[in-house]
C-alpha positions in Angstrom: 63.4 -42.2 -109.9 65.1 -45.6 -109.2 67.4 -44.0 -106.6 64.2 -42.1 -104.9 62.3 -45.3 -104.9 64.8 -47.3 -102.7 65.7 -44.0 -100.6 61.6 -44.3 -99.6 62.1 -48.3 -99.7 65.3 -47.9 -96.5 63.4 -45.2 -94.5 60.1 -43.7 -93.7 57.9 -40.6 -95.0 59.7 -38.3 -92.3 63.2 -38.9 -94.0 61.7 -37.6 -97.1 63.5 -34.1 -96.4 67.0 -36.1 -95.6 66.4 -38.2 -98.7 65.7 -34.6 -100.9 68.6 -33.9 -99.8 71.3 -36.6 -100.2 69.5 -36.7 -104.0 69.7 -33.1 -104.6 67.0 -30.7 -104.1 66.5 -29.2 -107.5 66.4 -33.0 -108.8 64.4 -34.8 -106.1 61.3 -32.3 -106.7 61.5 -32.5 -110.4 61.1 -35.9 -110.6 57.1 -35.5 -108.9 56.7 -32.4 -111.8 53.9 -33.5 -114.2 56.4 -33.6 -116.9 59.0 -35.5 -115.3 58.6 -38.8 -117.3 58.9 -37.3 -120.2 61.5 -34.5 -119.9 65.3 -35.2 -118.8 66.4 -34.7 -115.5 69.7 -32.8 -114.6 72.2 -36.2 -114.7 73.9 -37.5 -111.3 77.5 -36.7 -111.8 79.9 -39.8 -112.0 82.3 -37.9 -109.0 80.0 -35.6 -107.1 81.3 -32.8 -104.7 81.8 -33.7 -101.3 78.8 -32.0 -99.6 77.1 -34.4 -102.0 78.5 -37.3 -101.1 78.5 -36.7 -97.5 74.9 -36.3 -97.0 74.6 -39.7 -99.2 76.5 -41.5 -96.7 74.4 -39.6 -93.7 71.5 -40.9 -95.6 72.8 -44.7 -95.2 73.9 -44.4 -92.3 70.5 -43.3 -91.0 68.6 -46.4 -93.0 70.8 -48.5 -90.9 70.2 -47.6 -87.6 66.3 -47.8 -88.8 67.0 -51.2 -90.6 68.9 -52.5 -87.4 66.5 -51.1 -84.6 63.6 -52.8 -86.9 65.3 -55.9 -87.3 65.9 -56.3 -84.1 62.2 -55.9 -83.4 60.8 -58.2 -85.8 62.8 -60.8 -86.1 62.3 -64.4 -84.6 65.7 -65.6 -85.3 68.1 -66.9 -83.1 70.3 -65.9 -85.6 70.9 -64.2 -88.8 71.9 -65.9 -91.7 72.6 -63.4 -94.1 72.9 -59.3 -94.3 69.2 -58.3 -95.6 70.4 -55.1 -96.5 69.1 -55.8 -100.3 67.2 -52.4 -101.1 70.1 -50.3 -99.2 73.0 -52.3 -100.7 72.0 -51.1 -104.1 70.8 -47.2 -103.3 74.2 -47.6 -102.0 75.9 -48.8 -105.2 74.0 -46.2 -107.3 75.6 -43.6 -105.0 78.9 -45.4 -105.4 79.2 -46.4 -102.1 81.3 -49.5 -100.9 78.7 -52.1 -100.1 81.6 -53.5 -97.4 81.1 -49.9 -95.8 77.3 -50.9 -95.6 77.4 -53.8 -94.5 80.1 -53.3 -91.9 78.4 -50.6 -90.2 75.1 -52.8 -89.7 77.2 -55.1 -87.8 78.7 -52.9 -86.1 74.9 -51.1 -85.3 74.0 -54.6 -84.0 76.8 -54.9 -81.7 76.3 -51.0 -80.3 72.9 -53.1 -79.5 74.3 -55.5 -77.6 72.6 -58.2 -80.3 75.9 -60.1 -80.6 74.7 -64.0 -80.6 72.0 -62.6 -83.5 74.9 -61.3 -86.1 78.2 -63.4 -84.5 77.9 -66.6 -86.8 77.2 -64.5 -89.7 80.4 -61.9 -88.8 82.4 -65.3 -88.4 81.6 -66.5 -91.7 82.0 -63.2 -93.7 85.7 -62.1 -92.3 87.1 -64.7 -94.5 85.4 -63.9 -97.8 87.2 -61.2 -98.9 84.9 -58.2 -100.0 82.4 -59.0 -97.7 83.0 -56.6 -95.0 85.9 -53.3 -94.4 87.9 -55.4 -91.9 90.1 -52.7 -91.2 86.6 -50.4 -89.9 85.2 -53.2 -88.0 88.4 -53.6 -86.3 88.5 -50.0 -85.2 84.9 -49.2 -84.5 84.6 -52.5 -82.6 87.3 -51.6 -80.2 86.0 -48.4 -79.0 82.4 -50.6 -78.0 84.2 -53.3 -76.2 85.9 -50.4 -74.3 82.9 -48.8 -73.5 81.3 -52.2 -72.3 84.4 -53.4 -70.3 84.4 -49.5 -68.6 80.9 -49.9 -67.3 81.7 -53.5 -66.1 84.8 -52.5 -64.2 83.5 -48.9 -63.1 84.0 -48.9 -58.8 80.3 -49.9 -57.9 79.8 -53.1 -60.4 83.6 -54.2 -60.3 83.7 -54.8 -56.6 80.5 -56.3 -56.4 81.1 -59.2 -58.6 85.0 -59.4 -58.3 86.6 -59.6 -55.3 89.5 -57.1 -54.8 92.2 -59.6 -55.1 91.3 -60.4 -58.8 90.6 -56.6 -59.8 94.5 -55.7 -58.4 95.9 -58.5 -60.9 94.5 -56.4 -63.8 97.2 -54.0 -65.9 96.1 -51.0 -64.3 97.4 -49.3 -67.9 95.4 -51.2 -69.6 92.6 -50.6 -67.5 93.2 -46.8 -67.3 93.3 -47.2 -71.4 90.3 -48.5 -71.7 88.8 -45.8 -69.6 90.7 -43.6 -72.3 88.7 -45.1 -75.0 85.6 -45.4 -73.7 85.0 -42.1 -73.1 86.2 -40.9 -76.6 83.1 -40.2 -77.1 82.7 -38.4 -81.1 78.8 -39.4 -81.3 77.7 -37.4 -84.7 73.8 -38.8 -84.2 74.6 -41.9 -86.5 74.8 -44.4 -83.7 73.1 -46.2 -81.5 74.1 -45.6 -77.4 76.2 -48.5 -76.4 74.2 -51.0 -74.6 76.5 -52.1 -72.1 74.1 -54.4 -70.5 75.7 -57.0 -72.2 77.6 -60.8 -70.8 81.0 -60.7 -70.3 81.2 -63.9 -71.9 79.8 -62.0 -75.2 82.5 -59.2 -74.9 85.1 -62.0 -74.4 83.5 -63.5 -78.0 83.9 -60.5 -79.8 87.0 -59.6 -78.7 88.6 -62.9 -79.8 86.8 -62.1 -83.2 88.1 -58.8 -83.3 91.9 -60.3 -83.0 91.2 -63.4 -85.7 90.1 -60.5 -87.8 93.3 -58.5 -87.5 94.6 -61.2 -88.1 93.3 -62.1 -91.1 93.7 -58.7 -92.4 97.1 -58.8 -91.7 97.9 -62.0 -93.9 96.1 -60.6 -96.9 98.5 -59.6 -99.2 96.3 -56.5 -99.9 96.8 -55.2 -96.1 99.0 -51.9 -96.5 99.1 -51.2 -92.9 101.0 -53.9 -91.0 102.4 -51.8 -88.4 99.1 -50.2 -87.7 97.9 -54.0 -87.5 100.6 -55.3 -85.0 99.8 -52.3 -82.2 96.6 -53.6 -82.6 96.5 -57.2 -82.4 98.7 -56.5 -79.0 95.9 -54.2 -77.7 93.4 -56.9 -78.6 95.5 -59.5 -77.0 95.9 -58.1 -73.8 92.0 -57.2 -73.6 91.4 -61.0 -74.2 93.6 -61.7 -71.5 91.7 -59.2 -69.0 88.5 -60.7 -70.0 89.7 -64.2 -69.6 91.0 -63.6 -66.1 87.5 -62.4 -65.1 85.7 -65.2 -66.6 87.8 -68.1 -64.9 86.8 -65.9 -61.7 83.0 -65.8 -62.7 83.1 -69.5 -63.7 85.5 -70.1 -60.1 82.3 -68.6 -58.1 79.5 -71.0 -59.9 81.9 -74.0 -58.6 
């Protein structure tokens, strides 16, 4: 019942069948039977099958596109100061899902938004408390949406209205051509927002450089298996910081 409670807490009536679902049908409508407070339930299993525990994780992932879409509409913050994730984070726990996992794709929701100065300070703050967020996930799902922002910005009718050609033929035209690679990578399942590419440069540039402390900081934990992995990333992150810097000194050359 507790785990049916929060499911209804994260996500409206018309999730009910989604929710049924992730639960288990046979369970989910026995607990509304007249009898169910006083008979036992069939028990959740300590390692359920996979089926199982991939529509749990569909589940979540669908409370956080609502929960992100509806804090984005209701807040009044310039910023947020902590996750609010507090009903989720604990269906999630129940299901024996990695909070981190939660809480990293909620960021990550936010910045497919383009709501980076509402969740930056509090991404800042949380990459250096370990077990706060899958650095590793943020890292690689964060690349792929500053790719698709940098495509749009650098696509032939924006590019050479706001750069003049000179500055566009300094740019590694590999990296450029990768960037095209990745942003059009496009394995959309349904559990993600479109990329709002409508967003500053200066923003981009921000999140990139967090994207590189990050690796970074994954990289010096002593837990971090995957160094190498790490390294060819960092570089790519580098070089994209670079690109984005070189454009900024132009924007900020045309203000003068």
């Amino acid at each position: 019942h507790r785990i049916i409670v929060l499911g209804c807490m994260v996500l409206p009536p018309s999730y009910l069948s989604t929710l049924a679902s992730a639960v288990g049908g046979e369970t989910f409508y026995r607990a509304f039977g007249e009898d169910a407070l006083w008979s036992r339930l069939a028990t959740v299993t300590i390692t359920p099958q996979k089926p199982q525990i991939e529509k749990q994780m569909e589940f979540v992932r669908q409370a956080i596109l609502y929960r992100t879409k509806k804090v984005t509409a209701i807040t009044t913050a310039v910023q947020l100061d902590r996750f609010e994730l507090d009903e989720l984070e604990t269906l999630a726990m129940l299901w024996s899902i990695d909070v981190r996992d939660v809480r990293t794709l909620f960021v990550l929701s936010l910045y497919e938004l383009g709501k980076d100065a509402l969740i930056q300070d509090l991404v800042t703050r949380s990459i250096t408390i370990q077990g706060t967020l899958d650095l590793e996930r943020l890292i690689e799902d964060g690349i792929p949406i500053v790719c698709k922002r940098l495509n749009s910005l650098l696509s032939l009718r924006t590019s050479t209205a706001r750069f003049p050609r000179e500055v566009l033929s300094r740019l590694d035209a590999d990296l450029v051509e990768w960037i095209r690679a990745q942003a059009e990578d496009d394995d959309d399942d349904g559990t993600h927002h479109p990329i709002n590419t409508d967003v500053s440069l200066e923003w981009t540039h921000i999140l990139i450089l967090s994207l590189l402390r990050t690796s970074t900081f994954s990289t010096n934990n002593t837990m971090n298996t995957n160094k190498n992995i790490e390294k060819e990333t960092r570089q790519s992150l580098h070089s994209l910081s670079v690109l984005t810097g070189t454009l900024l000194k132009e924007l900020e050359q045309q203000e003068i």
